[in-house]
C-alpha positions in Angstrom: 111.7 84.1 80.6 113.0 86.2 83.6 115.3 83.1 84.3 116.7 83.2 81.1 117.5 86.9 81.5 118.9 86.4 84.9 121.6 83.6 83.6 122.5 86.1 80.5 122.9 88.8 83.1 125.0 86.8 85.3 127.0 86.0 82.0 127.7 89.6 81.5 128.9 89.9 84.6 130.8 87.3 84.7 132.4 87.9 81.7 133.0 91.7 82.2 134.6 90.4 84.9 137.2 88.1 83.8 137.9 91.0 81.1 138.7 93.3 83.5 140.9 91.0 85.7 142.6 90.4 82.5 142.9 93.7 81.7 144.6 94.3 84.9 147.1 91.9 84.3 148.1 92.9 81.5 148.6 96.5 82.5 150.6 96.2 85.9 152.9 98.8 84.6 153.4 101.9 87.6 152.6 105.0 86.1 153.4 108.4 87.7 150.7 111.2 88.0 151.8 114.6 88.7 149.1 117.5 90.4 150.7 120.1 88.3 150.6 123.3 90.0 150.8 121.3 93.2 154.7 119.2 94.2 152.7 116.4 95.0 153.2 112.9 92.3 151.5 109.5 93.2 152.7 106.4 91.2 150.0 103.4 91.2 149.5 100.5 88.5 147.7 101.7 85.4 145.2 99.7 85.5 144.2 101.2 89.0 144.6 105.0 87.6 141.7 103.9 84.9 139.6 102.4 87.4 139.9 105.4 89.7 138.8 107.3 86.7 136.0 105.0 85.8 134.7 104.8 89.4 134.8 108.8 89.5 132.9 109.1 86.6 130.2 107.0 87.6 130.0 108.8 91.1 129.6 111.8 89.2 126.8 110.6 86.9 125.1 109.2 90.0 125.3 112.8 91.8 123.8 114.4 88.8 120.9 111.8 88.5 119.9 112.2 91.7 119.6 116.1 91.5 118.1 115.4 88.5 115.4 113.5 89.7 114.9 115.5 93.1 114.6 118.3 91.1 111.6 116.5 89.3 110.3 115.4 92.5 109.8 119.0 94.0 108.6 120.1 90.6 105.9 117.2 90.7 105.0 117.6 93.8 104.5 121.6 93.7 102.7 120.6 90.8 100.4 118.6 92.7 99.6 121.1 95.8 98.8 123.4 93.2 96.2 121.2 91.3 94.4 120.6 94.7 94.5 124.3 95.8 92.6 124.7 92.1 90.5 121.8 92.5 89.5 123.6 95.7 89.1 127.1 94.1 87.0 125.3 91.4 84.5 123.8 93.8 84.0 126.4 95.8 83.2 128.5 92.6 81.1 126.0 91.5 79.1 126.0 94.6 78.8 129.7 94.6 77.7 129.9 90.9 75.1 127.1 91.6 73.5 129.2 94.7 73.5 132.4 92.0 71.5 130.2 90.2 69.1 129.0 92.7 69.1 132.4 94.3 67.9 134.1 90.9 65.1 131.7 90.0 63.7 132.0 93.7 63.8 135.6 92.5 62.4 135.2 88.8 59.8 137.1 87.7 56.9 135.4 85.5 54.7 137.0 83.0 51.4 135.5 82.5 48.5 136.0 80.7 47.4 138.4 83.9 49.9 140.2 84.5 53.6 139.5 86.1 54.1 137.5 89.0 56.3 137.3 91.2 57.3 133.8 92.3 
């Protein structure tokens, strides 16, 4: 099954391929792009103005996943320091309560029949 999936990737690929090398045939016209405020024009195939704006976009969406997920990585792993530092906290305060325990039956007083007792 994973070979199967690898040739219909390779498809894809291939085929989204030979699109886009068609695509750039087709639109070899030069197109001018003017920084408005700024004198400076550049003139470059259209094709090669979309796939500047393609290849920015995706740089972008890359930047912002990876904050993204750094940002969930800190949070995790604050997350995690602080469940230990509890889990410490809670067995320290377990031990103590379980030495209350012993401590106050060590120091229990009994009442018999004679009288009470103390242990």
């Amino acid at each position: 099954m994973t070979a199967f999936i690898a040739l219909l990737r390779r498809l894809f690929w291939g085929i989204l391929a030979v699109l886009l090398v068609f695509f750039a045939i087709n639109n070899r016209a030069p197109v001018t792009i003017a920084f408005e405020p700024f004198p400076f024009t550049v003139t470059m195939p259209l094709w090669l103005v979309l796939f500047v704006g393609i290849f920015i976009g995706l740089a972008v969406a890359g930047m912002v996943t990876s904050w993204l997920r750094l940002k969930g990585f800190t949070a995790r792993r604050k997350a995690e320091r602080r469940a230990k530092s509890l889990e410490g906290e809670m067995a320290d305060l377990t031990a103590r309560a379980q030495d209350a325990e012993r401590s106050a039956t060590e120091n229990a007083i009994v009442v018999g029949q004679t009288g009470p007792v103390r242990r």
